[in-house]
C-alpha beads as a LAMMPS data file, in Angstrom:
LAMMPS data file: protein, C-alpha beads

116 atoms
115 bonds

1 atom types
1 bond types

-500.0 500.0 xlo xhi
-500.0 500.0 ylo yhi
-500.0 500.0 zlo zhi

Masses

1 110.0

Atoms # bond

1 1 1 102.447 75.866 342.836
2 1 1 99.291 74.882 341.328
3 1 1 98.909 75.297 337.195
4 1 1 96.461 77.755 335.869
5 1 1 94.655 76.496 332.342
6 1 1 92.683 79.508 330.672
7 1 1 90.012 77.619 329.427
8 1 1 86.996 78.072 327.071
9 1 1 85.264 75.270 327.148
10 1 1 83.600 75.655 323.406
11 1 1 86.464 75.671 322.303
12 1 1 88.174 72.266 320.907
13 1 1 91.889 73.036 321.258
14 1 1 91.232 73.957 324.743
15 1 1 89.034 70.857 325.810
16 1 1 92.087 68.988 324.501
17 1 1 94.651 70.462 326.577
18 1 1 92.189 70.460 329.547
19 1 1 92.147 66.616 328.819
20 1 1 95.517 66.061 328.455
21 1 1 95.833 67.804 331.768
22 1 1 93.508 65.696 333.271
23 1 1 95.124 62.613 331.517
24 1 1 98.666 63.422 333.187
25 1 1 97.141 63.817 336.722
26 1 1 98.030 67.037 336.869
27 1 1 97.025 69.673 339.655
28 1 1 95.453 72.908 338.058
29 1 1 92.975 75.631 338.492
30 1 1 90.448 76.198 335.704
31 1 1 89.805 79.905 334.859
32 1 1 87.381 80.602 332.851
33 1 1 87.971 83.789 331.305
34 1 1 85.071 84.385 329.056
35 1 1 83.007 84.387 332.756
36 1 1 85.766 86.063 334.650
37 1 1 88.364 88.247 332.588
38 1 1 91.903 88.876 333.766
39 1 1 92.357 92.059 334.996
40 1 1 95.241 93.675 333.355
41 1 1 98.056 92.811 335.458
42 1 1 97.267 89.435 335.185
43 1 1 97.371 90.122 331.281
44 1 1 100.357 91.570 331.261
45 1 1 101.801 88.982 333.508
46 1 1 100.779 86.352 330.871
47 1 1 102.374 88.667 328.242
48 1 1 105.670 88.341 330.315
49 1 1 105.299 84.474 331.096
50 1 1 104.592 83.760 327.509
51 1 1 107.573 85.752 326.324
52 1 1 105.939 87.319 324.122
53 1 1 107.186 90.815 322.371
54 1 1 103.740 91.886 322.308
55 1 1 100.654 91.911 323.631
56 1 1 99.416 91.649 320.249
57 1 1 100.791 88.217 319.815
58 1 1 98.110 86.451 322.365
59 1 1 95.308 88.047 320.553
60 1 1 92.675 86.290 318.525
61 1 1 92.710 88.630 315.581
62 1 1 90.089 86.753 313.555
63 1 1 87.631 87.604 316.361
64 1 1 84.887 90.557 315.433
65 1 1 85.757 92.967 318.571
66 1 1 89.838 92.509 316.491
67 1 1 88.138 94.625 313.903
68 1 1 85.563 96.701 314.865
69 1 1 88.090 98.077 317.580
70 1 1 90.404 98.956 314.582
71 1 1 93.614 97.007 316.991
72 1 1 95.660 95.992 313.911
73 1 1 96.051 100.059 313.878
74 1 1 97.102 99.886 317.581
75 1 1 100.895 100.133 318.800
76 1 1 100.343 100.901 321.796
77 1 1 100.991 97.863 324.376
78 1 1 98.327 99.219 326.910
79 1 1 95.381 99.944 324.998
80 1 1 95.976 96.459 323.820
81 1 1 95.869 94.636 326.861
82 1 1 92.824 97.102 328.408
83 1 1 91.171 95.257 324.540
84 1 1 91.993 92.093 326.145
85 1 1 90.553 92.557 329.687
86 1 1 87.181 94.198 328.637
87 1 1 87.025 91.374 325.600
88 1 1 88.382 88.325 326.861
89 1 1 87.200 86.737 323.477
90 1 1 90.061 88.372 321.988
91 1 1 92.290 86.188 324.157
92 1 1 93.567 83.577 322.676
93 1 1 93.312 79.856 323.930
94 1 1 93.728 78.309 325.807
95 1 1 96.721 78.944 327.636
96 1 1 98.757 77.110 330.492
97 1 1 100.657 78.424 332.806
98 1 1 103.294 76.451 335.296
99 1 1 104.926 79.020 337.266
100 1 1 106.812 81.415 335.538
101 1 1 106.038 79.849 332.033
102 1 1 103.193 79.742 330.109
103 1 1 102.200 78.493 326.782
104 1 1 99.413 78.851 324.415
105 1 1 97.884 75.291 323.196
106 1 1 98.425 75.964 319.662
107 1 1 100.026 73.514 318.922
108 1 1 99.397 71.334 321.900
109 1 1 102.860 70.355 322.165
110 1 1 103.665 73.651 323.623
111 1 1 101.812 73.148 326.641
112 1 1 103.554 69.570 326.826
113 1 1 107.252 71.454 326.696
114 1 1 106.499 73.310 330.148
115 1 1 104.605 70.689 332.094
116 1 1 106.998 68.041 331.580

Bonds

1 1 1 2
2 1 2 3
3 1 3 4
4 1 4 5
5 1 5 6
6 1 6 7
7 1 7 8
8 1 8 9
9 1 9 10
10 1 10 11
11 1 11 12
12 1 12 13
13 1 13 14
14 1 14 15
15 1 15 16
16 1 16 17
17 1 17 18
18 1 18 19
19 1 19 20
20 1 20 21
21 1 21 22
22 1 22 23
23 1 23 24
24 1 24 25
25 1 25 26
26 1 26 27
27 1 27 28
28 1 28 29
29 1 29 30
30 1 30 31
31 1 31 32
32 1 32 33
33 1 33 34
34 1 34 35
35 1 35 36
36 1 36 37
37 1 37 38
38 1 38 39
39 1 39 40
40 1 40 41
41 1 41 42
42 1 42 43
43 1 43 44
44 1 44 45
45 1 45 46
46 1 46 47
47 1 47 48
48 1 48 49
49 1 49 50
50 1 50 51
51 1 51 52
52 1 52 53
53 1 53 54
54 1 54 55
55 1 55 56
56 1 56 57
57 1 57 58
58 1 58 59
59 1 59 60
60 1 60 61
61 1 61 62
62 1 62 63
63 1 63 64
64 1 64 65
65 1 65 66
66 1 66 67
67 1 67 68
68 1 68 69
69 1 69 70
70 1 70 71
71 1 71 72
72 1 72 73
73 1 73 74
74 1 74 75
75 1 75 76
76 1 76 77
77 1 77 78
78 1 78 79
79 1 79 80
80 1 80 81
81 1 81 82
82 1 82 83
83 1 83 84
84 1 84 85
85 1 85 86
86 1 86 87
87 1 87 88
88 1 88 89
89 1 89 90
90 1 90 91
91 1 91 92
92 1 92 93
93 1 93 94
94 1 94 95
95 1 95 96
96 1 96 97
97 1 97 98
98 1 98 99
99 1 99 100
100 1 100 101
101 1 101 102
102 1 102 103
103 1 103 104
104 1 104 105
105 1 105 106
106 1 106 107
107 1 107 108
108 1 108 109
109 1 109 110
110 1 110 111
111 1 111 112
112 1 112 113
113 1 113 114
114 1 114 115
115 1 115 116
């Protein structure tokens, strides 16, 4: 199964994982979500691979659409993820996945425990 890397390429921690990718040899596909947005299965599924309690915890909630869409107020799990998919910025990056794991490159050496 080939790796997925959600990738913005403006963003540093991403290029770094993208090169450290590339620097391993590694087989992946390059999404990039700010062009084409996960629907929200695939959001969810990332939720789930991530193991994360909520969807909450893969959002960037520095970003501008964070506030103005008053999330922090949110508890619902869908209406976050439906944030996510019509604002990919909120996403946050870049994240990895290797079959049924994923990890978010913050710190890098995340993405290092599930593609060795």
């Amino acid at each position: 199964m080939t790796m997925k890397l959600y990738h913005n390429p403006r963003c540093s921690k991403s290029r770094a994982t993208k090169a450290l990718l590339d620097e391993r040899g590694l087989d992946y596909e390059t999404v990039l979500y700010l062009e084409t947005p996960p629907d929200t299965d695939e959001l969810l599924s990332l939720v789930n691979k991530l193991g994360l309690q909520s969807a909450r915890d893969m959002m960037r909630k520095g970003e501008d659409a964070y506030k103005d869409l008053g999330l922090s107020s949110v508890s619902d799990e869908d209406a976050l993820i439906v944030a996510m998919s019509e604002h990919p910025k909120l996403i946050e990056r870049p994240i990895v996945v290797n079959g049924d794991q994923a990890a978010i490159g913050r710190p890098i050496e995340a993405v290092i425990k599930i593609i060795e």
